[in-house]
N, C-alpha and C positions, 0 to 999 in steps of 0.2 A: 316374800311368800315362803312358805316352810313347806318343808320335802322330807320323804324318807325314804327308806330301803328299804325293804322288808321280801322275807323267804318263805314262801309256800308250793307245795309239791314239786320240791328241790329246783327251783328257779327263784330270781330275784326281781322283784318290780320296782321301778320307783317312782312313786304316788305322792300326789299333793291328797287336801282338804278339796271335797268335791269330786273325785275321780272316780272313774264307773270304770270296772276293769270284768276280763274273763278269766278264770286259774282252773287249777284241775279242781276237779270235786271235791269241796268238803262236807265233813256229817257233822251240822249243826243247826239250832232253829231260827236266830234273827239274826243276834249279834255274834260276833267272833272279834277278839284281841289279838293284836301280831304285836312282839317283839321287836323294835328297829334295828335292823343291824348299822344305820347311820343317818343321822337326822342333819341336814341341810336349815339352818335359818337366815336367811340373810349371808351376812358375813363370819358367821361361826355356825363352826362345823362340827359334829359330834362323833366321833368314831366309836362304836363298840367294840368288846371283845369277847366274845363273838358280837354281844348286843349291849347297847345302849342300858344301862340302869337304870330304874327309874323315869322311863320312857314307853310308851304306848301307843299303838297306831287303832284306833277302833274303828270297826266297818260294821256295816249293817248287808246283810243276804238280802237281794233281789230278789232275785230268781234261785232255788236249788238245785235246780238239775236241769239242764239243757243241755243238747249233744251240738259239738264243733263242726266246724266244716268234713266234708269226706276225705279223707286219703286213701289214695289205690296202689296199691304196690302189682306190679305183675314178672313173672318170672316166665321168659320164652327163652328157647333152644331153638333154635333154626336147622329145620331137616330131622329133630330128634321126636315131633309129636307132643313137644312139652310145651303148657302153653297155661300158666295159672294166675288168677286176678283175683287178691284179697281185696276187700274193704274194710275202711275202720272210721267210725266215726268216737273223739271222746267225748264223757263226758267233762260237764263243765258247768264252775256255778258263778253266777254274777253278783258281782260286791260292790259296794257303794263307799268311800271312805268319807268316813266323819268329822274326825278329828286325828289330830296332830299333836300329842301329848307330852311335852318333855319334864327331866326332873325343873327347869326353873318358870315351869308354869305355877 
């Protein structure tokens, strides 16, 4: 089974063929290309530097924009009357991965 690496919204995932993932938002219409930074086949291994040459990870957009779970941050002071609750939800777009492209396909 073939793997790889790849870097989006300064985090690293790593996805087979078939895999439905969440990342931060991108601005694009179906398809989007990533660069591997290391492709997994079997028993050879491919390192980039930074990336893989001649290697391609293709994903198809799900969804475009979806918002993540909530995070609440709150800041209290005991006795001082301080007492504040942010929320933040991100957004987030769902990717589908395709294909698994190397230079010895």
């Amino acid at each position: 089974m073939k793997k790889a690496v790849i870097s989006t919204g300064s985090k690293q995932y790593l996805v087979a063929e078939g895999d439905v993932l969440d990342v931060e938002k991108l601005v694009s219409d179906k398809n989007i290309d990533f660069d591997p930074l290391l492709i997994l086949d079997g028993e050879k291994v491919s390192v980039g530097k930074p990336f893989v040459t001649g290697a391609k990870v293709s994903t198809e957009i799900i969804e475009a924009d979806k918002l993540g779970e909530k995070v609440t941050s709150i800041r209290y002071k005991a006795k001082k009357r301080v007492h504040k609750v942010h929320g933040h939800r991100q957004h987030l777009t769902t990717i589908k991965v395709v294909k698994i492209a190397s230079k010895t396909d």
